[in-house]
VOBA-1610 file (N, C-alpha, C; in pm, whole numbers, padded with zeros to 5 digits, always signed):
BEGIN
Unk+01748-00346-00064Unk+01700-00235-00143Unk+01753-00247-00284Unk+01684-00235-00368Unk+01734-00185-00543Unk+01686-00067-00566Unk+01790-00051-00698Unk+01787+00061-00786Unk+01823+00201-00710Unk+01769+00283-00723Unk+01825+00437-00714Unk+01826+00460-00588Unk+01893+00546-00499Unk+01913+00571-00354Unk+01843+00648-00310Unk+01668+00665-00386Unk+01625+00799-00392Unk+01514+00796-00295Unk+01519+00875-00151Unk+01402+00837-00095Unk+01230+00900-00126Unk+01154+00812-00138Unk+01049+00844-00184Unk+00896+00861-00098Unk+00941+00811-00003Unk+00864+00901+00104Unk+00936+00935+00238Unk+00924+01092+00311Unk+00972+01136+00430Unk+00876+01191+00485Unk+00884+01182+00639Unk+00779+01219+00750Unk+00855+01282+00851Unk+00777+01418+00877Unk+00864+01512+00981Unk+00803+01528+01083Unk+00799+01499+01190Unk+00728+01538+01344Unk+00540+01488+01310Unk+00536+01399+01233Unk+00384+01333+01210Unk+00327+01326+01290Unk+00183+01378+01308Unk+00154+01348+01472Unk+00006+01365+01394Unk-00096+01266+01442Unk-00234+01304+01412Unk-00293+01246+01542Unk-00385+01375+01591Unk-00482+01378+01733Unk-00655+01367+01691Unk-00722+01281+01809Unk-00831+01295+01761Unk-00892+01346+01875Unk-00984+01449+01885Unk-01071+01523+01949Unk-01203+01533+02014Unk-01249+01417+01984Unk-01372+01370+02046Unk-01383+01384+02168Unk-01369+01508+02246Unk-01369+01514+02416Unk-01213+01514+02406Unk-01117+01436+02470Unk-00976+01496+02512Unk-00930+01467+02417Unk-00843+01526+02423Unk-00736+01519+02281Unk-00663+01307+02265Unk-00694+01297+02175Unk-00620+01102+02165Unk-00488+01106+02047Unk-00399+01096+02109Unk-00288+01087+01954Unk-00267+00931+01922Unk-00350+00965+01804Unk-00320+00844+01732Unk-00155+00737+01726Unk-00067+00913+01664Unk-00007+00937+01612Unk+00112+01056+01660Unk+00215+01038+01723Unk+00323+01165+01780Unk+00441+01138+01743Unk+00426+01248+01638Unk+00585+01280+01626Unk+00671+01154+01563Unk+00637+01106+01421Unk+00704+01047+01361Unk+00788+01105+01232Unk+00861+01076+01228Unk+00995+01072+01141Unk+01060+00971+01089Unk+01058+00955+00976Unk+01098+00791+00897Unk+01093+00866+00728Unk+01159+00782+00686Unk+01155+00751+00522Unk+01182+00652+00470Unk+01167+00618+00325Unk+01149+00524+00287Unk+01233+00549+00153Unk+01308+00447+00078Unk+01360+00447-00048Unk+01309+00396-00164Unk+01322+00425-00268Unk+01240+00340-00402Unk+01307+00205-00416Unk+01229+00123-00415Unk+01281+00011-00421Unk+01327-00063-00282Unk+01260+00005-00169Unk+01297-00108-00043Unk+01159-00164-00034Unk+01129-00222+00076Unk+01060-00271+00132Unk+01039-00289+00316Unk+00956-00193+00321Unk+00970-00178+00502Unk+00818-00192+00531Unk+00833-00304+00660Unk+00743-00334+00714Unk+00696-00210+00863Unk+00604-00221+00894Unk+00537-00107+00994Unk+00468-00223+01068Unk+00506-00231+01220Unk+00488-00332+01355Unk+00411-00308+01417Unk+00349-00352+01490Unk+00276-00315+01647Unk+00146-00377+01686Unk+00158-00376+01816Unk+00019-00403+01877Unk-00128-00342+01779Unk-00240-00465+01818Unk-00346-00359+01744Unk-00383-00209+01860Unk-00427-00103+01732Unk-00387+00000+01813Unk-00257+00084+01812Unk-00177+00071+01757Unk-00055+00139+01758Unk-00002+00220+01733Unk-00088+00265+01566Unk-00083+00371+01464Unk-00078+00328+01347Unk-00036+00161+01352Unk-00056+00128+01203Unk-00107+00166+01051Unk-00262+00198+01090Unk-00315+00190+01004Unk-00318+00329+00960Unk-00273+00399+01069Unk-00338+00569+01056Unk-00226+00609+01003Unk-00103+00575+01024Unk+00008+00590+00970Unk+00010+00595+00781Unk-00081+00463+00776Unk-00101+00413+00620Unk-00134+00524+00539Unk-00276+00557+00621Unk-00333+00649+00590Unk-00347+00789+00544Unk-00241+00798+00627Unk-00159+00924+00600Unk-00054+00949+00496Unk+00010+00837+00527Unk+00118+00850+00372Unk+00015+00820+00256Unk-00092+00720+00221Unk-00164+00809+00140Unk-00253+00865+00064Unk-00234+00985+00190Unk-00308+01098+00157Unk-00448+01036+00143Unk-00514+00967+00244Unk-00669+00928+00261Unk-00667+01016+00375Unk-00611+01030+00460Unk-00612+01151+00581Unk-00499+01278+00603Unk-00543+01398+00701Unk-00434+01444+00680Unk-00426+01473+00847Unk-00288+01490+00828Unk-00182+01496+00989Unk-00216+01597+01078Unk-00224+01642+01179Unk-00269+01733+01278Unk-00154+01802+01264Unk-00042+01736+01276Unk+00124+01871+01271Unk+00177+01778+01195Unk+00297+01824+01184Unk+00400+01755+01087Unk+00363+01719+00901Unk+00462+01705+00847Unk+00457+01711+00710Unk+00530+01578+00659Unk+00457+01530+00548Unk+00504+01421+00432Unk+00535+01466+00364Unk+00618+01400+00257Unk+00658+01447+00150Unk+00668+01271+00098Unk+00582+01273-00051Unk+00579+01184-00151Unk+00644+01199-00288Unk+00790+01141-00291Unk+00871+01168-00422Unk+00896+01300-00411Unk+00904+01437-00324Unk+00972+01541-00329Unk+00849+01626-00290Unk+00735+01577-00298Unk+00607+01703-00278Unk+00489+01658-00172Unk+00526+01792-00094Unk+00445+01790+00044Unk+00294+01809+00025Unk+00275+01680+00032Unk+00077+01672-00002Unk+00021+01755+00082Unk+00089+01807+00231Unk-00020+01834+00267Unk-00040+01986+00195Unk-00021+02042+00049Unk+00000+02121+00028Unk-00111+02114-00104Unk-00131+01997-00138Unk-00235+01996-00288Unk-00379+01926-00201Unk-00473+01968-00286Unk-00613+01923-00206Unk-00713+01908-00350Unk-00841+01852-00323Unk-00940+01800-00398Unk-00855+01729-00506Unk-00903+01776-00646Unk-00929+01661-00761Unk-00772+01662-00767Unk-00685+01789-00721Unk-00536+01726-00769Unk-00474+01628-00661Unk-00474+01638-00511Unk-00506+01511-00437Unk-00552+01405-00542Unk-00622+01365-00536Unk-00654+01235-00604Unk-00592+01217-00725Unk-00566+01312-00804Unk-00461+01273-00901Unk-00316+01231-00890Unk-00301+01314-00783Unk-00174+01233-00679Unk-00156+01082-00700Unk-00269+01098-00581Unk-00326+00944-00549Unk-00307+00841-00676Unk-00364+00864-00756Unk-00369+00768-00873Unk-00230+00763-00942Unk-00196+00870-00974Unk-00017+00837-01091Unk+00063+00801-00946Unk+00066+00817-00843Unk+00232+00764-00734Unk+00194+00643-00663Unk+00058+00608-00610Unk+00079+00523-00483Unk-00026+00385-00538Unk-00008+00285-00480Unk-00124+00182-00478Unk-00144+00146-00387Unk-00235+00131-00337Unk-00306+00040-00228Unk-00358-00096-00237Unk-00267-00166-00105Unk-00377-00335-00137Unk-00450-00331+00028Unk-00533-00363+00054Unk-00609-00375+00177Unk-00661-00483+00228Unk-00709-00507+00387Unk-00695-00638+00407Unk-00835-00697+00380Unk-00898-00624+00359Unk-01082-00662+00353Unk-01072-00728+00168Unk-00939-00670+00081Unk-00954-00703-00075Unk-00986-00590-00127Unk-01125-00520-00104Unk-01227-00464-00144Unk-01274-00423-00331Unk-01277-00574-00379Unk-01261-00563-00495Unk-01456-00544-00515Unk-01446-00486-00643Unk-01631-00484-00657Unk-01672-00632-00721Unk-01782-00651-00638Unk-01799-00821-00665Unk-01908-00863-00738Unk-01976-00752-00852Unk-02031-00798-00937Unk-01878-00800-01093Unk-01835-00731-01085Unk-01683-00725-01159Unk-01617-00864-01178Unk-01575-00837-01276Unk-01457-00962-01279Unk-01331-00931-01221Unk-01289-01022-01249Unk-01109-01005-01212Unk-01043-00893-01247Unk-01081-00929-01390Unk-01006-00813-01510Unk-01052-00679-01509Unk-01195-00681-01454Unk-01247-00524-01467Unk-01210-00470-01304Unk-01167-00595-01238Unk-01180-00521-01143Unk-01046-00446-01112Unk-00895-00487-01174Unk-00770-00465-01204Unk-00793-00321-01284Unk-00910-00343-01388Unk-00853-00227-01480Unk-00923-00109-01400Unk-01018-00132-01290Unk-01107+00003-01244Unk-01069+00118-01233Unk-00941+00130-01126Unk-00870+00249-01120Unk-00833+00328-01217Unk-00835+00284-01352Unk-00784+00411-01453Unk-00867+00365-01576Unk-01001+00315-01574Unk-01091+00300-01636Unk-01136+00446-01662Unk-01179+00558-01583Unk-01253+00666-01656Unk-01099+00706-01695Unk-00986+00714-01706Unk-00859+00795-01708Unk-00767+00728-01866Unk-00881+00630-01913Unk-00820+00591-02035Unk-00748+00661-02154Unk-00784+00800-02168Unk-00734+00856-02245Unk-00633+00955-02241Unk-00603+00905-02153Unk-00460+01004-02052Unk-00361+00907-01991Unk-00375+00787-02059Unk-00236+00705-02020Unk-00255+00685-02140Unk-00066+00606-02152Unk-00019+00580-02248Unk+00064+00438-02294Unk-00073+00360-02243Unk-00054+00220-02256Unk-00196+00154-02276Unk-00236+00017-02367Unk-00334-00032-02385Unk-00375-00079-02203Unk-00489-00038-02173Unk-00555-00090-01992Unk-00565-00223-01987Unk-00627-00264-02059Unk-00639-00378-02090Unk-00544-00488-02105Unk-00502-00511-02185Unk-00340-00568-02227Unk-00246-00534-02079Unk-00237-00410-02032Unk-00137-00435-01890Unk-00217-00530-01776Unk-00336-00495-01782Unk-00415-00580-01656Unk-00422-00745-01692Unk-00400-00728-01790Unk-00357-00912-01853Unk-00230-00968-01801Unk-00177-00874-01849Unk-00025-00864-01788Unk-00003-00899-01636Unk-00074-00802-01571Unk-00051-00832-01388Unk-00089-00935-01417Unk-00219-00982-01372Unk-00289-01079-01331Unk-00171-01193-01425Unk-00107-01217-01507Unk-00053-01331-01507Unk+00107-01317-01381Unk+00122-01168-01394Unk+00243-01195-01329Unk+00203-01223-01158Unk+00081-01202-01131Unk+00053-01257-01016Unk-00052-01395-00985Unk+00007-01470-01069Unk-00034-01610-01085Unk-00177-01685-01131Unk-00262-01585-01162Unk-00385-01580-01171Unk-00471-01561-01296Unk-00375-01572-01425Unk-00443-01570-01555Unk-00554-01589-01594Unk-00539-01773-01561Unk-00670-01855-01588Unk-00811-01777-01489Unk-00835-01686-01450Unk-00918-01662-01351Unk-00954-01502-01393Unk-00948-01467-01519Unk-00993-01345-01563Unk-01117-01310-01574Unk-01236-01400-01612Unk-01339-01395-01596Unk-01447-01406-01472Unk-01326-01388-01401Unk-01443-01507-01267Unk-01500-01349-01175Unk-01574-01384-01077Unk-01667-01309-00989Unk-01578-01337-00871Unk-01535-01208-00772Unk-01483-01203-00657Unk-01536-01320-00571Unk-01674-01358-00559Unk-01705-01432-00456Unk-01690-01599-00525Unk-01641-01605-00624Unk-01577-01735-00712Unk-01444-01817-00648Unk-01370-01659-00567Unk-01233-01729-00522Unk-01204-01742-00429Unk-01089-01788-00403Unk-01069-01806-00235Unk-00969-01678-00250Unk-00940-01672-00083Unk-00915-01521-00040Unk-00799-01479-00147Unk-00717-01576-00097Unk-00546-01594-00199Unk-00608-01528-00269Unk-00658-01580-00394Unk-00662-01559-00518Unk-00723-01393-00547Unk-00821-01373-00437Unk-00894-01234-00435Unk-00728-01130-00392Unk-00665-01130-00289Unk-00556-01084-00223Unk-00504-01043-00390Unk-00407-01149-00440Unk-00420-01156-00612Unk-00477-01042-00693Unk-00594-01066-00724Unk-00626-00976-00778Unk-00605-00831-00745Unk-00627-00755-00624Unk-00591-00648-00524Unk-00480-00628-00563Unk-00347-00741-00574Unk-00217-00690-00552Unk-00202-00600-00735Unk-00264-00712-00812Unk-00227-00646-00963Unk-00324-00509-00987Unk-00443-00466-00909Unk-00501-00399-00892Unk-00423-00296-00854Unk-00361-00304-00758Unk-00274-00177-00703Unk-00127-00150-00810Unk-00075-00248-00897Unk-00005-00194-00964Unk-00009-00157-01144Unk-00176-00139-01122Unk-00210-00089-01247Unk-00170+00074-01311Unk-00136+00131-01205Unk-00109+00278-01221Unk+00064+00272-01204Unk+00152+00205-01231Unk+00295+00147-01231Unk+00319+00326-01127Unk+00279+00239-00990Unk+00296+00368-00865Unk+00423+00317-00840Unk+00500+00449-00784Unk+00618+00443-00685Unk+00589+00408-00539Unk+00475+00411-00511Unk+00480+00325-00352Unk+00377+00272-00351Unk+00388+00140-00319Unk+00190+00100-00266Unk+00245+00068-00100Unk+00142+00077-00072Unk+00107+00070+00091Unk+00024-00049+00089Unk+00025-00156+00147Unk-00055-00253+00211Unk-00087-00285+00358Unk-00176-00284+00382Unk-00286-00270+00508Unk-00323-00415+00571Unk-00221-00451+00619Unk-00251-00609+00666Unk-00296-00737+00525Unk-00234-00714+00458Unk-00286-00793+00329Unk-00288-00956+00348Unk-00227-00993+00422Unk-00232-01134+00499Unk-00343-01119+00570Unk-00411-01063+00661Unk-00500-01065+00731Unk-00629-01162+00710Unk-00663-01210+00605Unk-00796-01261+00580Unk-00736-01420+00489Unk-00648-01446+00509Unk-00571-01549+00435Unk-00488-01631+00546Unk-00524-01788+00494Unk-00435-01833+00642Unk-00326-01852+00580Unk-00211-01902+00716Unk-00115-01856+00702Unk+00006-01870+00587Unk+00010-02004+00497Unk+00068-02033+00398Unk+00047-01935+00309Unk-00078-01901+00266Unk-00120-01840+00163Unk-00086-01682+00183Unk-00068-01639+00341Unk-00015-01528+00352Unk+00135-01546+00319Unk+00205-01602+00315Unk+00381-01694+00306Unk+00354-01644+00172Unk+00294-01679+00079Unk+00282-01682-00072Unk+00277-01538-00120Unk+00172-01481-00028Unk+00134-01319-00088Unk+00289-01222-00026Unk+00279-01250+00101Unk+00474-01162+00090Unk+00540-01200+00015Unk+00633-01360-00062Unk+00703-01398-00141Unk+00676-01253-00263Unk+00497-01329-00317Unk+00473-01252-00420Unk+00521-01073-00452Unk+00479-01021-00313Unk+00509-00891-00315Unk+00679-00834-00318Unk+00769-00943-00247Unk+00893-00912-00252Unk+00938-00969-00419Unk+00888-01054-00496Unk+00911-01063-00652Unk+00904-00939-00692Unk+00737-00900-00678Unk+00691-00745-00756Unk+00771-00635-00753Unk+00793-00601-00608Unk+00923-00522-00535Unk+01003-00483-00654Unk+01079-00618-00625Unk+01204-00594-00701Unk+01200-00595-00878Unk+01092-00640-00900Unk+01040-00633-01073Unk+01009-00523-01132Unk+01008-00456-01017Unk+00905-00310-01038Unk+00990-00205-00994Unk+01078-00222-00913Unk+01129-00136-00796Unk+01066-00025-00770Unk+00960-00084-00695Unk+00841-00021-00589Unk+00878+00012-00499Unk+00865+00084-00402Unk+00841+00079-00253Unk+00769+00029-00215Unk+00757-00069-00145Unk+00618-00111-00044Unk+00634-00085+00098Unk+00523-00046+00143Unk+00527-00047+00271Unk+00432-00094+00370Unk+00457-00179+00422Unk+00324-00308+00445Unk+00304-00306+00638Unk+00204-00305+00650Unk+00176-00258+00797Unk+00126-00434+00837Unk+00147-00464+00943Unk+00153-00605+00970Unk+00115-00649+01149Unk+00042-00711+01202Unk+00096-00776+01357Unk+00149-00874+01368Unk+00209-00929+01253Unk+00262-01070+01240Unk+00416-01038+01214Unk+00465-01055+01356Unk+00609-01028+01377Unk+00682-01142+01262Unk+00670-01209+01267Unk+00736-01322+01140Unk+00738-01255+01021Unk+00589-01206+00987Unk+00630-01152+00820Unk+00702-00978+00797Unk+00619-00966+00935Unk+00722-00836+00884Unk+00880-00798+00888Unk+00903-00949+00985Unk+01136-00916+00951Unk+01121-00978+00853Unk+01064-01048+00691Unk+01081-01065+00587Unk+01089-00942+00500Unk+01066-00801+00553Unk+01086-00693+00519Unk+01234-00678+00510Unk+01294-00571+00418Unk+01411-00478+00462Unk+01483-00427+00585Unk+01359-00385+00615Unk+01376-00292+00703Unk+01231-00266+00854Unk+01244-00303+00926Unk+01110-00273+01040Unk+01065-00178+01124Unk+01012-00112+01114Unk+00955+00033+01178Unk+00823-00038+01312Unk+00875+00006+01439Unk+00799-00086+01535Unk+00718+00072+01578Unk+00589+00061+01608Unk+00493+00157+01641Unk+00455+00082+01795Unk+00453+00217+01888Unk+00387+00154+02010Unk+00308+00288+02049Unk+00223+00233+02090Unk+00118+00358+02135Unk+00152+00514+02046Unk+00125+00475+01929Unk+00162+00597+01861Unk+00285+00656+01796Unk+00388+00637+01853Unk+00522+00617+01869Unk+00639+00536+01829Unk+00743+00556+01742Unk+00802+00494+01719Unk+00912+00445+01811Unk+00870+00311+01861Unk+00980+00244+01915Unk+01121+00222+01875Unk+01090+00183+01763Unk+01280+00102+01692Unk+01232+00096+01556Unk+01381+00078+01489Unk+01373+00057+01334Unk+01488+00007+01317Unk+01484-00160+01253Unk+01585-00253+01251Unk+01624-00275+01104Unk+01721-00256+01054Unk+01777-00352+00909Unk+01763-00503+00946
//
């Protein structure tokens, strides 16, 4: 872990059920936090809660019981356009599909997220998304079309994508998933650089027991449930 001892996300009795005919918990009764500047991986079978877990911290869904709290404030307490304003100044997301827009370039596709929001930050968009994309190895490749690269390089783009809004946590969603396996080796390295360059939180949901003890810290999910949590 670096920098401040300050935890920046907590989860109290988390539990999300789905209702389609009998009740299904995704999700029971979790409790965990996270510090600025660690890095904790989230385990398990497919099926586990992984993703719903993700989801929840943030704030794309909300919890059946129990409460989050992101940097000190319980989302489940703000809703519509200030939700999403949330969303945009604290967290980033990288995902395993990429989901970059693929008539876009590289560069537009980095600067998207705070493209209509240009006049309410206080940094050139442009000039920082130059910035990522070199610090995530990918300069020469500013012009190019999503379906131009190989996954790596798309993964890449996604990662500087998610830290265009300089968030206190991004969440990643199997980000190895669509990348074989070296190139997934490369994208954790990358993210534990950023980590600590940034002192981010990440919190990266994984079935690949190997990359996720390259984490801090491991949060194991089983049928919903938190099994164990290892340093």
């Amino acid at each position: 872990m670096t920098g401040e001892n300050t935890i920046i996300v907590e989860t109290q009795g988390l539990s999300k059920a789905y209702a389609d005919g009998p009740e299904v918990l995704a999700l029971d009764d979790i409790n965990m936090s996270a510090h600025t500047g660690e890095f904790v991986s989230i385990t398990g079978h497919s099926g586990s809660g992984k993703t719903t877990l993700l989801n929840l911290l943030g704030a794309l869904d909300r919890p059946s019981r129990g409460r989050i709290e992101i940097d000190g404030v319980d989302i489940s307490t703000i809703r519509g356009d200030a939700l999403a304003d949330f969303r945009r100044k604290n967290i980033g997301f990288i995902f395993q599909l990429f989901n970059l827009v693929p008539f876009m370039t590289t560069l537009e596709n980095v600067m998207l997220p705070l493209i209509p929001y240009q006049r309410e930050i206080d940094f050139h968009l442009e000039t920082r998304a130059r910035e990522l994309l070199k610090a995530v190895g990918i300069s020469r490749r500013v012009q190019h079309l999503p379906g131009h690269m190989s996954g790596g390089e798309q993964q890449r783009v996604a990662i500087a994508r998610a830290l265009i809004n300089t968030p206190k946590l991004i969440l990643a969603d199997e980000p190895t998933g669509n990348v074989d396996s070296k190139t997934g080796a490369e994208i954790i390295e990358l993210l534990q650089r950023l980590q600590k360059e940034h002192n981010v939180c990440i919190i990266l949901a994984t079935h690949n027991d190997a990359l996720a003890e390259k984490a801090e810290r491991v949060i194991i999910l089983h049928d919903g449930r938190m099994k164990g949590s290892s340093l």
